[in-house]
N, CA and C atoms as a LAMMPS dump frame, in Angstrom:
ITEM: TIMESTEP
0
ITEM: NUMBER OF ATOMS
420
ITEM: BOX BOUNDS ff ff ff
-5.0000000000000000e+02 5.0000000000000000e+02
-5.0000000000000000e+02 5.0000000000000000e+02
-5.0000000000000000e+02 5.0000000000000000e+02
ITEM: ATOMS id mol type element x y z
1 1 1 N 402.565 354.308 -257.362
2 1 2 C 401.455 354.962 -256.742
3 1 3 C 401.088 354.201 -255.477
4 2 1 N 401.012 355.033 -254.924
5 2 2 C 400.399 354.141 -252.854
6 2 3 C 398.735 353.815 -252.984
7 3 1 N 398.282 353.032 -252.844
8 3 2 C 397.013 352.392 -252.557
9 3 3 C 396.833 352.14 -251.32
10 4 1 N 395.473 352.563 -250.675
11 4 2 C 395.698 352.875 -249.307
12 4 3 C 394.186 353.312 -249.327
13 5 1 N 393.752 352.805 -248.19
14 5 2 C 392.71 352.661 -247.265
15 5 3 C 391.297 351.782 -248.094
16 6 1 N 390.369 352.372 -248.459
17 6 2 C 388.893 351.927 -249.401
18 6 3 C 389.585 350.845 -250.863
19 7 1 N 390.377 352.195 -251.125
20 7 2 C 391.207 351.287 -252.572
21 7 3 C 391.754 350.096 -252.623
22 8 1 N 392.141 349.853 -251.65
23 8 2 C 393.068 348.371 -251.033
24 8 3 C 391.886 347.22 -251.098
25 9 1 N 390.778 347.347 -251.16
26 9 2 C 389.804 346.313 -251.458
27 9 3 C 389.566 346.084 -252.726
28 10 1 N 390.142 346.863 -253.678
29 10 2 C 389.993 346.344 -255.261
30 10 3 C 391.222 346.474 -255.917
31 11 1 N 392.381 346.037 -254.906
32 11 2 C 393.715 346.225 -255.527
33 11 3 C 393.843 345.398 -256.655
34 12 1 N 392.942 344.29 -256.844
35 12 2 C 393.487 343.367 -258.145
36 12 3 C 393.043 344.266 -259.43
37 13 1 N 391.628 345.162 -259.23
38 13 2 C 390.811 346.104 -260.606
39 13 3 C 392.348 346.799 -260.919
40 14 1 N 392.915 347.923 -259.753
41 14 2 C 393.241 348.851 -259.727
42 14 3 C 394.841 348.209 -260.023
43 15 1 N 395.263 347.504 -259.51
44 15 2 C 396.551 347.461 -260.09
45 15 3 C 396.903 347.522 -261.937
46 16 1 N 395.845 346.576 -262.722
47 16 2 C 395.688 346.369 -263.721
48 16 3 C 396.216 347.316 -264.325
49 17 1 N 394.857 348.195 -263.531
50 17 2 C 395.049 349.656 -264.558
51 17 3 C 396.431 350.28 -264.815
52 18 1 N 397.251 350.626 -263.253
53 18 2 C 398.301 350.88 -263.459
54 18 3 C 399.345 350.241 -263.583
55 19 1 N 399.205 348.859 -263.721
56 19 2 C 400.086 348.565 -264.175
57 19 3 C 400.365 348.597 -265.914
58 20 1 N 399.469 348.911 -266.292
59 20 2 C 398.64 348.784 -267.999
60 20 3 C 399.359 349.821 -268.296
61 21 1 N 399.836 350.924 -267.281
62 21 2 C 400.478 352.355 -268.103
63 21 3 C 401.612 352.467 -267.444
64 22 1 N 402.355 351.381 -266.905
65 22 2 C 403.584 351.756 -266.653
66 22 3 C 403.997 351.974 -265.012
67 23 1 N 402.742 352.248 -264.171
68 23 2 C 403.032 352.762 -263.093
69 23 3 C 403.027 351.646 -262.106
70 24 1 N 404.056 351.857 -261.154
71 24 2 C 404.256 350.492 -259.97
72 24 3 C 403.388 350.661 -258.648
73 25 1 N 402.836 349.887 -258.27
74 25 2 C 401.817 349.595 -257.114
75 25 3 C 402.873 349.478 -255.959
76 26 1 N 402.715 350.438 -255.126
77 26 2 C 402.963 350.572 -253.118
78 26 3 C 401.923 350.42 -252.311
79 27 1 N 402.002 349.682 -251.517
80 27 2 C 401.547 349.356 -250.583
81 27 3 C 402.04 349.443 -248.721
82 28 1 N 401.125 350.109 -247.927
83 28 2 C 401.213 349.921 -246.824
84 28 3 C 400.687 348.783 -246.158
85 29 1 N 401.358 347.668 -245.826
86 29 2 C 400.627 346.408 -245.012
87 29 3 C 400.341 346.51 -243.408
88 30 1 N 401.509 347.235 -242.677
89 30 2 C 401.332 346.929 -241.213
90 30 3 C 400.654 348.243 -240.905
91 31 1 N 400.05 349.095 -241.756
92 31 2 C 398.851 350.033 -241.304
93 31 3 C 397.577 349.643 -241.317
94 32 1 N 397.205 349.853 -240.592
95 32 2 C 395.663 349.634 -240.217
96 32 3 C 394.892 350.894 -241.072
97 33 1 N 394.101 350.683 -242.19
98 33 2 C 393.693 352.272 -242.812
99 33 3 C 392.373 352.213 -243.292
100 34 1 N 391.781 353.115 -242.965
101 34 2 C 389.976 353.276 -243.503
102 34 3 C 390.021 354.973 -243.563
103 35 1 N 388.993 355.313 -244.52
104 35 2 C 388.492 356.533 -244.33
105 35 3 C 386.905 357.068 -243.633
106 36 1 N 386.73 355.43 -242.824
107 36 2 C 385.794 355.614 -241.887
108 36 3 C 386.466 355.429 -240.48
109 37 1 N 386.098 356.349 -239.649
110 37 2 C 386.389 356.531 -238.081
111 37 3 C 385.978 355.504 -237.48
112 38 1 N 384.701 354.685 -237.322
113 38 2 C 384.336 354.123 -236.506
114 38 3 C 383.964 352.919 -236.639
115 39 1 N 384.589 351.641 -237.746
116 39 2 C 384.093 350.911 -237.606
117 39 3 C 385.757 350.128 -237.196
118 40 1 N 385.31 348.499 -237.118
119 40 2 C 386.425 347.863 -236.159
120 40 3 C 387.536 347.734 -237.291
121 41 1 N 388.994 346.955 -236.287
122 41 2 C 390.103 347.628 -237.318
123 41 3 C 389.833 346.35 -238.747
124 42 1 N 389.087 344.946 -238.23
125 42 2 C 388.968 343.64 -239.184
126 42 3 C 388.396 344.528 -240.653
127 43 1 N 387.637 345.332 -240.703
128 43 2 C 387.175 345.822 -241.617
129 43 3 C 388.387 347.07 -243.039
130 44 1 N 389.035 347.746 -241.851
131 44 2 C 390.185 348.405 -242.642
132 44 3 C 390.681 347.43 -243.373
133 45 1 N 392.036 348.497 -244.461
134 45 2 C 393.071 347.573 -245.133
135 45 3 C 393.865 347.632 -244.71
136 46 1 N 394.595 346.197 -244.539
137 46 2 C 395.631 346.452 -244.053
138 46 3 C 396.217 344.762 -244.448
139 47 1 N 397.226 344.334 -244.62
140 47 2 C 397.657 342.836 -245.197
141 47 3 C 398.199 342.125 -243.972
142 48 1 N 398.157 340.904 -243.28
143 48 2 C 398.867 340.029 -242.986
144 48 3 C 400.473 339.98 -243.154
145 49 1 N 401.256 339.046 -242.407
146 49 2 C 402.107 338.731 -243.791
147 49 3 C 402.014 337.065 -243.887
148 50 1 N 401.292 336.694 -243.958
149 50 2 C 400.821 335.122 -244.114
150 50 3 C 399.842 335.59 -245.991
151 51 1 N 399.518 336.78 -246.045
152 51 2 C 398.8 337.135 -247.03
153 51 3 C 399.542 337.874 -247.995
154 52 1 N 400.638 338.295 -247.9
155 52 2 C 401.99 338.384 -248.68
156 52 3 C 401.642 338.116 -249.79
157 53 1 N 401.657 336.983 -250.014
158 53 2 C 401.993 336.181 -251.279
159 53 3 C 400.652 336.6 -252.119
160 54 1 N 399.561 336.337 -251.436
161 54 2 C 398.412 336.818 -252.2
162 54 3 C 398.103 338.12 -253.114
163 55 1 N 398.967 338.948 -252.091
164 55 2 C 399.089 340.55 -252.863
165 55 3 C 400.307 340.758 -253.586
166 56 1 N 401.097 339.757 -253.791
167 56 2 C 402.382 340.176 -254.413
168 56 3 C 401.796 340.245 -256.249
169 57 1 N 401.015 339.409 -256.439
170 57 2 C 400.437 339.672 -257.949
171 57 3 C 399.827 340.769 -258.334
172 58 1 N 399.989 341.603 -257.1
173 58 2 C 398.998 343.204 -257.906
174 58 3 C 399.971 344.341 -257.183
175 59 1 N 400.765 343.9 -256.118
176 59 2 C 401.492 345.105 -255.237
177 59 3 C 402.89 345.144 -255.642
178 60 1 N 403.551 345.516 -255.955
179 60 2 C 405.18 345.908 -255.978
180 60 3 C 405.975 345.768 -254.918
181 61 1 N 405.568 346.918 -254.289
182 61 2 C 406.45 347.528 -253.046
183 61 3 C 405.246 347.243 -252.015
184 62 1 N 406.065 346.242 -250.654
185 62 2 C 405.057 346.513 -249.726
186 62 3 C 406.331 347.213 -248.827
187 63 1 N 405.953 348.604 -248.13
188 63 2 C 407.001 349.562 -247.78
189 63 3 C 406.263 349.793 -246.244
190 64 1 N 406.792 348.811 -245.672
191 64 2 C 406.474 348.598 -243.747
192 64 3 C 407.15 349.68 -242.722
193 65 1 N 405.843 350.082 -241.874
194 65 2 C 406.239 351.235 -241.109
195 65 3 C 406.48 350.638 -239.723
196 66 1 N 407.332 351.141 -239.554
197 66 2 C 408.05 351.042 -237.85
198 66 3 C 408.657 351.749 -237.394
199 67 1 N 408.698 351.74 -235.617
200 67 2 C 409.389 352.954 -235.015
201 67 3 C 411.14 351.965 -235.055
202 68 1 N 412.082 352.778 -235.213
203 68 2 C 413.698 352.1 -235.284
204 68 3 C 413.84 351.28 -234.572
205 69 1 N 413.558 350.741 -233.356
206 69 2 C 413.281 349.63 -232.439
207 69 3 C 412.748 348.347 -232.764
208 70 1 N 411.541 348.408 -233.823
209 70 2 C 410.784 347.161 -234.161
210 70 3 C 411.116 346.964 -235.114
211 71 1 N 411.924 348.281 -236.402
212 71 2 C 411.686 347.575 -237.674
213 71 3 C 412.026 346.517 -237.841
214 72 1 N 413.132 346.134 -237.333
215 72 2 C 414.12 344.935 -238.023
216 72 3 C 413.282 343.532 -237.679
217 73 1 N 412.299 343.817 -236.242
218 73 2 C 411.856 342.432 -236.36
219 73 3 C 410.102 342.539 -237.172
220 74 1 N 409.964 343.448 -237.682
221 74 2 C 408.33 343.524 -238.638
222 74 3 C 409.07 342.918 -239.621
223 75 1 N 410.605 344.071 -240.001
224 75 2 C 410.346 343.166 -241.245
225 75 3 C 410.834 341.295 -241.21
226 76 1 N 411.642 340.84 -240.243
227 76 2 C 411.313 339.372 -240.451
228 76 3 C 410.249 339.04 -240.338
229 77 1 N 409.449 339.432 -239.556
230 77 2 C 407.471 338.949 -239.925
231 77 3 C 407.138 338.426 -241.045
232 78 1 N 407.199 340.017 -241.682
233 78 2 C 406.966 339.894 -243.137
234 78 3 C 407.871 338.592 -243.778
235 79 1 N 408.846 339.175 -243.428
236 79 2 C 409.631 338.037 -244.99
237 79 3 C 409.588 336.416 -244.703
238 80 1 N 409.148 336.383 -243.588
239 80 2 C 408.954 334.906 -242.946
240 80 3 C 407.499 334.453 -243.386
241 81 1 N 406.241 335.551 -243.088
242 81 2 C 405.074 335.036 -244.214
243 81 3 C 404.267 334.35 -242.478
244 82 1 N 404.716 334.888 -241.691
245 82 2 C 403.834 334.062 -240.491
246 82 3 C 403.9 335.037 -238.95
247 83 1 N 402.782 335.044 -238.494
248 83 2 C 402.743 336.061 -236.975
249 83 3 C 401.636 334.916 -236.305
250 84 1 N 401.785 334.762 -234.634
251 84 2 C 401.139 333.672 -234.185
252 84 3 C 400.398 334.701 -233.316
253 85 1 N 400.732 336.144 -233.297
254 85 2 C 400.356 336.747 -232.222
255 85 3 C 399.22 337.641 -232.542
256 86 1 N 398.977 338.646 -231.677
257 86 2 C 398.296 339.003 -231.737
258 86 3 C 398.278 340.264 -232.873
259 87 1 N 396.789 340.878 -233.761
260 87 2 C 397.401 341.822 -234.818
261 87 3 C 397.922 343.055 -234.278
262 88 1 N 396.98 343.478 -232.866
263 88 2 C 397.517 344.781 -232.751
264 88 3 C 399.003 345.118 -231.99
265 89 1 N 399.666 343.986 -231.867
266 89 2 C 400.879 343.877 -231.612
267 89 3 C 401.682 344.37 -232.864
268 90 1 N 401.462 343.77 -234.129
269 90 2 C 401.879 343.657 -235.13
270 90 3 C 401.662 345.149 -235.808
271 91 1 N 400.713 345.325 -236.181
272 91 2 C 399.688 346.987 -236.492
273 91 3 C 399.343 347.353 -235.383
274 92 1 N 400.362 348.152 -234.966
275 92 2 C 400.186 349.571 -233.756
276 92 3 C 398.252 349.782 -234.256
277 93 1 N 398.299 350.401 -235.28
278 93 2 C 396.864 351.161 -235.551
279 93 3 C 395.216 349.807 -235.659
280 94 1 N 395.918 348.734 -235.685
281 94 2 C 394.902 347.554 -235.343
282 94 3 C 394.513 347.45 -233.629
283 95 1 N 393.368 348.302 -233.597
284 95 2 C 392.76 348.669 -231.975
285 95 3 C 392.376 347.287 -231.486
286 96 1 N 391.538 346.64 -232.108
287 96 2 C 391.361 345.684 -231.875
288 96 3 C 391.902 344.111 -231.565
289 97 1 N 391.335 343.454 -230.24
290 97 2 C 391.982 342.464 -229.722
291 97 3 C 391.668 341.099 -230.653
292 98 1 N 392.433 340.776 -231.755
293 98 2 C 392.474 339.598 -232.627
294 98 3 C 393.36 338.499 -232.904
295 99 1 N 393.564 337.958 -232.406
296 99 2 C 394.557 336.545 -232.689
297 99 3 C 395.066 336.524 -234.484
298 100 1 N 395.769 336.511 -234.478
299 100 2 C 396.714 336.466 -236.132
300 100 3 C 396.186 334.929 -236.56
301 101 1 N 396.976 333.941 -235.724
302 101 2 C 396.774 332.657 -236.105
303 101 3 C 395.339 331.618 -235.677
304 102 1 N 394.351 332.78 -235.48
305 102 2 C 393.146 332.272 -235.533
306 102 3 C 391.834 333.132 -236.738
307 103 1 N 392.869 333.105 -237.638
308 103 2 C 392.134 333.775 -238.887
309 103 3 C 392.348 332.758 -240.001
310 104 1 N 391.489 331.74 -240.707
311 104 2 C 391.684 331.544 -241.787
312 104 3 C 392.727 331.986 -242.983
313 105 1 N 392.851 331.063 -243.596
314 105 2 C 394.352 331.671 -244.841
315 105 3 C 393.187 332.268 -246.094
316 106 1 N 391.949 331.75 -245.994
317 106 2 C 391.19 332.543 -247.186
318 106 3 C 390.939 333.543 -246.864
319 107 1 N 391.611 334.043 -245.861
320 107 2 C 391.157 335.479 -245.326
321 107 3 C 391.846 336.718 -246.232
322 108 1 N 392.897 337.031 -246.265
323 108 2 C 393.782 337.512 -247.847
324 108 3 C 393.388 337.327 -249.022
325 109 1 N 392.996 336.059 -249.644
326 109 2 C 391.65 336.182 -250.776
327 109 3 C 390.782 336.503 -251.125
328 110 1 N 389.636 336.236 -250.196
329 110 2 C 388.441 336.961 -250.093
330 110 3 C 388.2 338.2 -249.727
331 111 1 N 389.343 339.186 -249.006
332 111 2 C 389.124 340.718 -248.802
333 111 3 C 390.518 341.532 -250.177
334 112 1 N 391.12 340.708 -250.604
335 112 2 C 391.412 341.025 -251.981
336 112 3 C 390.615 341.777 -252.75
337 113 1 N 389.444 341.118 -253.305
338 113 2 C 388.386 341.294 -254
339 113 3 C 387.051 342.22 -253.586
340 114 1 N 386.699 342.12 -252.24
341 114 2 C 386.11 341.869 -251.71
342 114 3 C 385.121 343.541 -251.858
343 115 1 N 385.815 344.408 -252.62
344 115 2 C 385.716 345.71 -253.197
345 115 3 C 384.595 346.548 -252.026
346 116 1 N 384.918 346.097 -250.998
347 116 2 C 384.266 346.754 -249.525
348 116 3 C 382.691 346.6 -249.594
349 117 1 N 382.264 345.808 -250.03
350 117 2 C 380.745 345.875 -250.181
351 117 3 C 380.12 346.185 -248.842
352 118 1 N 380.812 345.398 -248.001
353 118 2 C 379.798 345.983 -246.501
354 118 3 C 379.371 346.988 -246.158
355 119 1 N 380.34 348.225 -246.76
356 119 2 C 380.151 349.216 -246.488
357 119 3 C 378.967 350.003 -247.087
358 120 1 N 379.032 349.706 -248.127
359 120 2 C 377.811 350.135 -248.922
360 120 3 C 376.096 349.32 -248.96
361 121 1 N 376.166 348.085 -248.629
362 121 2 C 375.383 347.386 -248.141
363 121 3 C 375.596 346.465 -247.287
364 122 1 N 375.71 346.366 -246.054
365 122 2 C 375.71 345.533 -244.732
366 122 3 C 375.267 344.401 -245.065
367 123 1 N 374.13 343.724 -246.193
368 123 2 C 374.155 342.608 -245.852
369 123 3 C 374.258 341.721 -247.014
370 124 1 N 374.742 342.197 -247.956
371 124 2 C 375.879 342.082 -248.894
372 124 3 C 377.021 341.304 -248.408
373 125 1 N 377.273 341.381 -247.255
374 125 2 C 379.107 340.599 -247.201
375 125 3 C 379.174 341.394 -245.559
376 126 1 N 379.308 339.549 -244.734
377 126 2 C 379.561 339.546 -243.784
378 126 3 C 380.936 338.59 -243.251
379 127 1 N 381.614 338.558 -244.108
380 127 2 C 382.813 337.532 -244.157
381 127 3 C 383.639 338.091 -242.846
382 128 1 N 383.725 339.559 -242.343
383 128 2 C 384.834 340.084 -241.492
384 128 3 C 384.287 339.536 -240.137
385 129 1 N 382.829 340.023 -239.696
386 129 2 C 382.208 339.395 -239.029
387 129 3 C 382.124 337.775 -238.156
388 130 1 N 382.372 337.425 -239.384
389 130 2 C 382.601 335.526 -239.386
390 130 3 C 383.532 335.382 -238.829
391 131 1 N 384.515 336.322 -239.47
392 131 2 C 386.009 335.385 -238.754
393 131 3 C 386.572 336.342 -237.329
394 132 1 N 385.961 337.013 -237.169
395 132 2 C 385.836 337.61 -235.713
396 132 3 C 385.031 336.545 -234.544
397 133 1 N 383.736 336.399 -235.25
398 133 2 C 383.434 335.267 -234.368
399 133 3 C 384.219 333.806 -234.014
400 134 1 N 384.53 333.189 -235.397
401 134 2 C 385.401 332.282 -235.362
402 134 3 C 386.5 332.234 -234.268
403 135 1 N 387.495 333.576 -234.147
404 135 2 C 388.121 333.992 -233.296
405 135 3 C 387.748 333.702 -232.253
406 136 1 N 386.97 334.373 -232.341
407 136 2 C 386.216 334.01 -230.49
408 136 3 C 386.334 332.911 -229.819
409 137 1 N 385.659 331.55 -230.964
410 137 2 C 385.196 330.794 -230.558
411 137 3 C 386.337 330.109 -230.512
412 138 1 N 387.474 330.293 -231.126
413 138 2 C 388.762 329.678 -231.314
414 138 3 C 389.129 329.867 -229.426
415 139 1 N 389.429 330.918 -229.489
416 139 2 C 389.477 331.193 -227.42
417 139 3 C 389.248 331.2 -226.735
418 140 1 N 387.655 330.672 -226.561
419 140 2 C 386.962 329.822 -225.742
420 140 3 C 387.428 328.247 -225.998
């Protein structure tokens, strides 16, 4: 089964389940995905591949989209577990201007779980926020 967009924030609940009856967890990583229009891409799901490893305990298949030109080098990205560049280089659909290697490694942990609370209460969980600023301040 594909997990994808809102769901991807409680992939550890949701894998359980299906994995409990047999069914294998897919995943899209180098999509950028929300079923909200307008907020920034830090907030969508979408995996790293420095964060790989983190989702391999609940995901199966991570099944990476590319035009025939890039695949071959996304997927060494991926299987290498490291990008220094920028995300929306990496995720076409990541609009936003973010440095890869100026994101924390608890960053894949904490939006694991992280079961989108912002969305439902803003001040509940400002972790995406943080490391946007961090960013910043990393490039100054």
């Amino acid at each position: 089964m594909y997990i994808c967009e809102e769901l991807g924030f409680s992939l550890d609940r949701i894998s359980d389940l299906l994995h409990n009856n047999g069914i294998r967890v897919r995943v899209f990583p180098n999509i950028c995905q929300s079923s909200y229009a307008d907020i920034p891409s830090i907030k969508k799901f979408f995996i790293r591949p420095e964060d790989i490893t983190v989702y391999s305990n609940y995901a199966d298949v991570f099944e990476l989209i590319a035009d025939p030109t890039r695949g071959e080098v996304i997927y060494k990205i991926y299987n290498q577990r490291k990008w220094i560049g920028e995300l929306n280089e990496l995720i076409p659909s990541f609009v936003d201007s973010l440095k890869n290697d100026h994101i924390l490694s608890i960053f894949g942990p904490i939006r694991l779980k992280c079961k989108k609370r912002c969305m439902y209460n803003p001040k509940s969980c400002s972790m995406c926020s943080l490391f946007l600023d961090l960013s910043e301040n990393m490039k100054k």
